[in-house]
C-alpha positions as CSV (number, residue, x, y, z in Angstrom):
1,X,20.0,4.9,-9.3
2,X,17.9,1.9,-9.5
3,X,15.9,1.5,-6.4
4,X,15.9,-1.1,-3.9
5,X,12.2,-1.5,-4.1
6,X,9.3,-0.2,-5.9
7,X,5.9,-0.2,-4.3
8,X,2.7,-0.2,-5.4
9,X,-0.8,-0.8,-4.8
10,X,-2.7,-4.1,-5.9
11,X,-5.2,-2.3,-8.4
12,X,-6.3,-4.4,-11.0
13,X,-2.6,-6.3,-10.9
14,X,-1.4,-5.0,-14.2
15,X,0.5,-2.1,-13.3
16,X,2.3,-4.2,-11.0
17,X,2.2,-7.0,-13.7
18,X,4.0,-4.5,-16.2
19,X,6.6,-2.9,-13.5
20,X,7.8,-6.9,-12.2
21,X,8.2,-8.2,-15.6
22,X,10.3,-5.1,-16.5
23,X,12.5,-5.5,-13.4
24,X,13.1,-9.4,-14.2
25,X,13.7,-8.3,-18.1
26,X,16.1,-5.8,-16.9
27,X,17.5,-7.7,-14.5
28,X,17.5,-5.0,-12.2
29,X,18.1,-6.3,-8.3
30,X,15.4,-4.1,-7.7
31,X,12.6,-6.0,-5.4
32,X,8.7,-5.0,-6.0
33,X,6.3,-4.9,-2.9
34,X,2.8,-4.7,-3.5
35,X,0.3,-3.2,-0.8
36,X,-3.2,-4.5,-1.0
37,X,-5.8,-3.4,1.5
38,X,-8.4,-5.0,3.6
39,X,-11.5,-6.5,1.7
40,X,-9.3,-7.5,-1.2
41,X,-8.2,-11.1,-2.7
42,X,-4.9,-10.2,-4.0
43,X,-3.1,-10.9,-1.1
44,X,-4.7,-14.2,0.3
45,X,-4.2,-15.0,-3.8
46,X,-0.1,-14.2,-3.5
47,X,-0.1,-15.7,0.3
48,X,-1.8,-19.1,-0.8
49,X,-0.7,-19.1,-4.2
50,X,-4.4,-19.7,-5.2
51,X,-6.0,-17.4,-7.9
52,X,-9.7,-18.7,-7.1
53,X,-9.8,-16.2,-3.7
54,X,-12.7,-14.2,-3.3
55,X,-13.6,-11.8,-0.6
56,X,-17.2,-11.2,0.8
57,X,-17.3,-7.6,1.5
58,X,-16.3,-4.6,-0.7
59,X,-13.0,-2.5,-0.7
60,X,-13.3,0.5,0.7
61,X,-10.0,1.6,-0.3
62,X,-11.3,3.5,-4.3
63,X,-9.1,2.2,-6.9
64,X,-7.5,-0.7,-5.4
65,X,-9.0,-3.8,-3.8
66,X,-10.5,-6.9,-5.8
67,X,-13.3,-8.8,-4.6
68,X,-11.7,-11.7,-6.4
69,X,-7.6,-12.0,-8.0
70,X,-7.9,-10.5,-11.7
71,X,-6.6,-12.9,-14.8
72,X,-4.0,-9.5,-14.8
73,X,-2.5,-10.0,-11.3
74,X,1.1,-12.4,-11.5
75,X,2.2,-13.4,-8.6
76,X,5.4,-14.7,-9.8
77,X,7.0,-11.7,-11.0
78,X,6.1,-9.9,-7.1
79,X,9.0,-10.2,-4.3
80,X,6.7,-9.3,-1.6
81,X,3.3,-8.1,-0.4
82,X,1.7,-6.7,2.7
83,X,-2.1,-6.1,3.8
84,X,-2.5,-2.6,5.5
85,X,-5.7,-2.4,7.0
86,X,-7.9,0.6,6.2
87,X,-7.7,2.7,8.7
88,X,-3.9,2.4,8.5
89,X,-4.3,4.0,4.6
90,X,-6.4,6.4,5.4
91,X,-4.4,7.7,8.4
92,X,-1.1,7.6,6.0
93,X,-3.0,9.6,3.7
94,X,-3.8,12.5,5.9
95,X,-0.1,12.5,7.4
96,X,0.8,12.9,3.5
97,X,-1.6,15.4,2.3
98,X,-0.5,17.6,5.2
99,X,3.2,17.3,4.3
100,X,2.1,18.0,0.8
101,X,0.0,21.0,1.2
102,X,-2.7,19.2,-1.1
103,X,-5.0,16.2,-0.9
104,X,-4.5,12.9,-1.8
105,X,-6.6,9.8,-1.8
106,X,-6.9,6.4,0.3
107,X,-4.5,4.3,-2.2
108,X,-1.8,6.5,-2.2
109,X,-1.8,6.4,1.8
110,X,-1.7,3.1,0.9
111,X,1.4,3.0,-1.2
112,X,2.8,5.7,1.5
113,X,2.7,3.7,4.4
114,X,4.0,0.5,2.5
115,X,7.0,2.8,1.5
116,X,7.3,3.8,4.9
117,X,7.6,0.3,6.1
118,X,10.4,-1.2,3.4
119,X,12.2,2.4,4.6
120,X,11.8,1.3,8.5
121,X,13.0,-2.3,7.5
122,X,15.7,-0.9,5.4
123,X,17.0,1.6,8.6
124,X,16.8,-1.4,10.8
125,X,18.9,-3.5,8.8
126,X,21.4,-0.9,7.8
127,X,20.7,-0.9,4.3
128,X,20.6,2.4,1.7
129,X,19.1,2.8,-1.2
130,X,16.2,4.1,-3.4
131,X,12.6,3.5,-2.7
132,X,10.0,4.3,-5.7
133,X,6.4,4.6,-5.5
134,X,3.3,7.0,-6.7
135,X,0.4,9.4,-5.7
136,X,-1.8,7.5,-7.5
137,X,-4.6,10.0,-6.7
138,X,-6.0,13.2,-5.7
139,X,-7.8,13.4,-2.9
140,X,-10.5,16.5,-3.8
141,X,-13.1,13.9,-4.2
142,X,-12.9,12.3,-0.8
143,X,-13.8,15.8,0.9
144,X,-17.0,13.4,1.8
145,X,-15.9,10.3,2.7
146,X,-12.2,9.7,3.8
147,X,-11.7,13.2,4.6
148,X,-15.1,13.3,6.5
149,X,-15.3,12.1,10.5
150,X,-19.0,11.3,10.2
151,X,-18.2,9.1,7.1
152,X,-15.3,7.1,8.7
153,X,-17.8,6.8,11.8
154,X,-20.6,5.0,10.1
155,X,-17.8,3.0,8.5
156,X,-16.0,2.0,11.5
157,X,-12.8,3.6,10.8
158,X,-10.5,5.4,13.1
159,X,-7.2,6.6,11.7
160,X,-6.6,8.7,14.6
161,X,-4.3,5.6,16.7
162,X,-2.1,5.9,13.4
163,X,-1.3,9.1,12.7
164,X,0.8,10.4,15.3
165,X,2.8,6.8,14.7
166,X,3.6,7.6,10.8
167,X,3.9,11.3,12.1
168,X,6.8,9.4,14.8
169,X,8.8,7.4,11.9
170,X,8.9,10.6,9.6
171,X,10.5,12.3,12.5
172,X,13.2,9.7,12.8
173,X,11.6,7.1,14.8
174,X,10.6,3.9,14.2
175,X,7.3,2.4,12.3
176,X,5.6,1.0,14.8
177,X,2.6,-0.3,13.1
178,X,2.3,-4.3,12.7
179,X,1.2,-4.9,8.7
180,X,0.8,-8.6,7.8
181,X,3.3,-9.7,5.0
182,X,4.2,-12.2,2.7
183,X,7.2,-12.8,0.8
184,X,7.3,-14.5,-3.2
């Protein structure tokens, strides 16, 4: 079926570019919901509707936040976005990896959690439907960093507060974990 919503990570904003425009071509009534992190423009960018944000510090999210919104992000073609802070990622990407059996990396806890919140939102309002989004990457090659205590430490991360909450809603409770949003 087509699905009520299709998340995805802010990136670079082309993938997301590419999936909206194909959505409002189709004419699907399928929404799109893109997750951006901490330490990243896109968001202020959709929020404000300016494209000259920038933000001081780097992502620590690999693979998606931008330090300032790309020519390839379009805001217009997005229904909704939310921030999820770091720790919140990283947390949704351990609960994952261990439902898995495998690893994955920081933006597809990301994604996950995102997902997880249009499904609590969807539950709560009595809606069905479909939700889409991807494991945009393994996590083998965070064995040192996201997967590491010492790491997150020195970073000033603590995923620890989140995990038994995602842990909660996958169980059949609800998501309680405040993300900032904005709607297009």
């Amino acid at each position: 079926p087509v699905p009520a919503w299709v998340v995805m990570g802010a990136g670079t904003g082309g993938t997301t570019a590419t999936i909206g425009r194909y959505i409002r071509y189709k004419r699907h009534a399928t929404r799109l919901s893109v997750a951006d992190v901490e330490r990243s423009a896109f968001f202020d960018g959709f929020s404000t509707r300016d494209p000259a944000c920038l933000c001081e510090e780097p992502s620590r999210i690999e693979g998606i936040g931008r330090p300032r919104v790309e020519p390839s992000f379009v805001p217009g073609v997005i229904d909704h976005m939310l921030r999820v802070p770091d720790a919140v990622s990283i947390a949704a990407m351990r609960v994952l990896s261990k439902r898995l059996g495998r690893r994955v990396g920081g933006s597809t806890g990301t994604n996950f959690v995102a997902m997880c919140f249009h499904a609590a939102r969807m539950k709560a309002n009595g809606e069905q439907g479909s939700l889409v989004t991807l494991i945009c990457d393994s996590g083998e090659r965070y064995a040192n960093t996201y997967y590491a205590e010492e790491w997150l430490r020195d970073k000033g991360l603590d995923p620890s507060p989140f995990e038994p909450l995602i842990e909660a809603f996958l169980a059949g409770g609800g998501l309680n974990i405040e993300l900032e949003e904005s709607r297009g």
